[in-house]
C-alpha positions in Angstrom: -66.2 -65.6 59.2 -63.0 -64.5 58.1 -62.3 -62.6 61.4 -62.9 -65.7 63.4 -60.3 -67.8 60.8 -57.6 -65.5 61.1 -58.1 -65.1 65.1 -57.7 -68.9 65.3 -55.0 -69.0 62.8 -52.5 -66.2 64.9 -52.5 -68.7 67.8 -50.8 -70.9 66.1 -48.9 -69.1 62.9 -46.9 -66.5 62.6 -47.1 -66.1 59.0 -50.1 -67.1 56.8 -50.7 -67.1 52.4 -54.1 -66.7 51.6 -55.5 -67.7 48.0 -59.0 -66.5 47.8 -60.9 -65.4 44.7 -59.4 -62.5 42.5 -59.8 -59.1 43.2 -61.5 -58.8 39.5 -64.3 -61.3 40.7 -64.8 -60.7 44.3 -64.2 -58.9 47.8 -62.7 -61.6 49.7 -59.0 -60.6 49.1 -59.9 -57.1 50.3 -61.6 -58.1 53.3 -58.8 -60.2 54.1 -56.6 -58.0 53.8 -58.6 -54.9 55.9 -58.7 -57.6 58.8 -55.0 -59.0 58.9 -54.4 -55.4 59.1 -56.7 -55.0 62.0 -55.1 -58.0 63.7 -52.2 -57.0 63.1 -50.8 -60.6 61.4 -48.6 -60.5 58.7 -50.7 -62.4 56.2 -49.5 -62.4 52.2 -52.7 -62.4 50.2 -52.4 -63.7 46.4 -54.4 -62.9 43.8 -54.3 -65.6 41.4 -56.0 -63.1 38.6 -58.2 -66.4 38.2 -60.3 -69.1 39.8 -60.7 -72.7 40.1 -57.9 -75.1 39.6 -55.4 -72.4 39.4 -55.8 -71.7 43.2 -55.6 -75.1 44.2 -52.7 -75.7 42.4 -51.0 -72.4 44.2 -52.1 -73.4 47.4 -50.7 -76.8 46.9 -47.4 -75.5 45.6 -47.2 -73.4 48.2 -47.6 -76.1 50.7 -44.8 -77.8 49.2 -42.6 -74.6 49.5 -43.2 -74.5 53.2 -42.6 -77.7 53.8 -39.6 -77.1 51.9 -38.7 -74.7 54.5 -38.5 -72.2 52.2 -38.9 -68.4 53.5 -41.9 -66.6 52.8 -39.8 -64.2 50.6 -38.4 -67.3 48.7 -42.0 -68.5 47.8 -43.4 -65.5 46.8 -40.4 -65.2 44.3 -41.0 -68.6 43.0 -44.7 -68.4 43.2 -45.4 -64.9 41.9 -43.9 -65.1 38.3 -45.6 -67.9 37.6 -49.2 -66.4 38.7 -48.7 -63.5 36.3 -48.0 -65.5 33.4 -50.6 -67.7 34.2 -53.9 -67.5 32.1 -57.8 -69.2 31.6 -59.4 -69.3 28.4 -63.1 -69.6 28.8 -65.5 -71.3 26.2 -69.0 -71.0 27.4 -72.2 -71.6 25.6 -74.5 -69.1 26.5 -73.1 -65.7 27.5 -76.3 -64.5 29.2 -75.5 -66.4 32.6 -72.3 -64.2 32.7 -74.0 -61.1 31.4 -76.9 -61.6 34.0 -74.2 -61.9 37.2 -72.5 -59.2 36.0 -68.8 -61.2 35.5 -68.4 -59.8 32.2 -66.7 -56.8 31.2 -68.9 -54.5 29.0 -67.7 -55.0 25.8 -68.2 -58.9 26.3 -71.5 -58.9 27.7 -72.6 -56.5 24.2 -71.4 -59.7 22.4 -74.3 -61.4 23.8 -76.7 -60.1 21.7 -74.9 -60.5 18.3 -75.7 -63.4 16.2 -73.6 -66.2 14.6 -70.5 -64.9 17.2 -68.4 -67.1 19.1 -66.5 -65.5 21.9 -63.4 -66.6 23.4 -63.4 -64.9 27.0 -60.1 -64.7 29.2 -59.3 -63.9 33.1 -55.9 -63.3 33.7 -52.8 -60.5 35.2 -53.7 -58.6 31.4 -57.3 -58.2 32.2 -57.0 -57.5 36.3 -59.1 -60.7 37.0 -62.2 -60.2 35.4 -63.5 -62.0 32.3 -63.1 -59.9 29.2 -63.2 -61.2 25.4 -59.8 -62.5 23.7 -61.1 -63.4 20.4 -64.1 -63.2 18.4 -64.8 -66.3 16.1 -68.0 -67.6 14.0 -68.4 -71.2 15.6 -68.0 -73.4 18.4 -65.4 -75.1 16.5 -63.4 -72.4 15.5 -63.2 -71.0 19.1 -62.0 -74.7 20.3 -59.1 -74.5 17.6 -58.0 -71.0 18.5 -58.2 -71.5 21.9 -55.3 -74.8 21.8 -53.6 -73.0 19.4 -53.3 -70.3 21.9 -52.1 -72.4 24.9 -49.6 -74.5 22.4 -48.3 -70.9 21.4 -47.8 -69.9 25.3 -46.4 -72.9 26.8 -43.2 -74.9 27.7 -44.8 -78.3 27.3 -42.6 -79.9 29.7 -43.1 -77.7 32.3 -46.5 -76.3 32.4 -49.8 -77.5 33.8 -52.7 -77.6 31.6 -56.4 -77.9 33.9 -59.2 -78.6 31.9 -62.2 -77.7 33.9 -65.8 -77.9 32.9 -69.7 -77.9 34.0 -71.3 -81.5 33.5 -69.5 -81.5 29.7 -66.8 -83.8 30.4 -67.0 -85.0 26.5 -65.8 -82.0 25.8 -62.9 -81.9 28.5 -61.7 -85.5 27.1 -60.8 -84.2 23.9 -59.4 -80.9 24.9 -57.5 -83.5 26.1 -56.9 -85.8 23.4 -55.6 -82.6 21.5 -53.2 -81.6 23.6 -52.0 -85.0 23.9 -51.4 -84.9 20.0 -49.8 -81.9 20.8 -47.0 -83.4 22.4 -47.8 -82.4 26.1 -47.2 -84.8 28.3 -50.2 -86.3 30.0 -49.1 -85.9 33.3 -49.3 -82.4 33.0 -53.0 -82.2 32.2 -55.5 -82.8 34.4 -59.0 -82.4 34.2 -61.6 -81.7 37.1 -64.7 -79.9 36.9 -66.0 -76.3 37.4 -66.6 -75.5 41.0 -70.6 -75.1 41.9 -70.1 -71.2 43.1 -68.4 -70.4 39.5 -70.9 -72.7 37.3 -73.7 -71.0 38.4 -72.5 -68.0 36.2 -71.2 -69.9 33.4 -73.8 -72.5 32.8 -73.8 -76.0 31.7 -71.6 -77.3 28.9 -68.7 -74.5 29.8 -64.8 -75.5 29.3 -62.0 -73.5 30.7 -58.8 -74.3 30.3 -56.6 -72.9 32.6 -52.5 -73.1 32.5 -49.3 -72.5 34.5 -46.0 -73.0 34.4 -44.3 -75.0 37.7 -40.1 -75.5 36.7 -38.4 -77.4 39.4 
């Protein structure tokens, strides 16, 4: 498939960005990468150290850039900083759809089987793109709190994007929402969307990530 993309694509480009999965969750950036090589096309492949709304935001940004006529150098020297500050804090409620596809580190899938433990998981540059465990807590409510806390702590509120993404709980997506509002973010810089299919599947229903980057005109 990605062969036949990137044959089509050199017709017409000389020059190409790529945003697939990360590295820490899947193959596609590789495989990318082994065929531009093969092709010969000069094709920069980023790894978000994420999923989901982070990647479309990139991709967009990027778009932007180029039609910006910015250089490919000049956009990766925007872009790049940004993606490796960049994080997703997870809040799932059942580990075992993780543990079963194998997306979990091992110390967070061992978490699975312990009782009255809450777990915090994160994917970002820190963890090399795979979900590991930020913070261990003893309720659902107590893992909501630390995880704003921890965004509020991170961010410039006037210049970062907060995505709230989530699996049929958009209840709980509203008042993620709600608090950050009371926060003093702006509400143009959060957005909420939901969980793409091909990432729900290993999170399960009722899942919030909140995902966050920073974008300074």
């Amino acid at each position: 498939m990605y062969l036949l993309s990137l044959e089509e694509l050199k017709k017409d480009y000389d020059t190409i960005f790529a945003v697939p999965l990360t590295n820490g969750l899947s193959t596609n950036a590789s495989t990318m990468q082994s065929i531009a090589r093969e092709l010969e096309m000069n094709v920069h492949v980023i790894d978000m150290y994420a999923t989901c709304a982070l990647e479309k935001h990139v991709a967009i940004w990027i778009k932007r850039l180029v039609d910006e006529h910015k250089s490919s150098e000049e956009i990766l020297k925007i872009i790049q900083p940004a993606i490796d500050e960049s994080n997703s804090l997870i809040l799932v409620k059942n580990l075992q759809h993780l543990k079963r596809g194998g997306r979990l580190t091992p110390m967070a899938a061992a978490l699975a089987g312990l009782l009255k433990i809450y777990p915090v998981l994160h994917i970002n540059k820190s963890t090399e793109g795979r979900i590991d465990v930020l913070n261990k807590v003893r309720t659902e409510k107590r893992a909501d709190a630390y995880a704003i806390d921890k965004i509020m702590d991170d961010i410039d509120i006037q210049h970062t994007h907060i995505y709230i993404i989530h699996s049929n709980f958009l209840e709980g997506a509203d008042h993620f929402k709600k608090c950050f509002i009371e926060k003093g973010v702006p509400e143009q810089n959060i957005h909420i969307d939901y969980i793409s299919s091909v990432i729900a599947v290993h999170t399960g229903l009722g899942c919030i990530a909140i995902q966050y980057i920073r974008e300074e005109n």
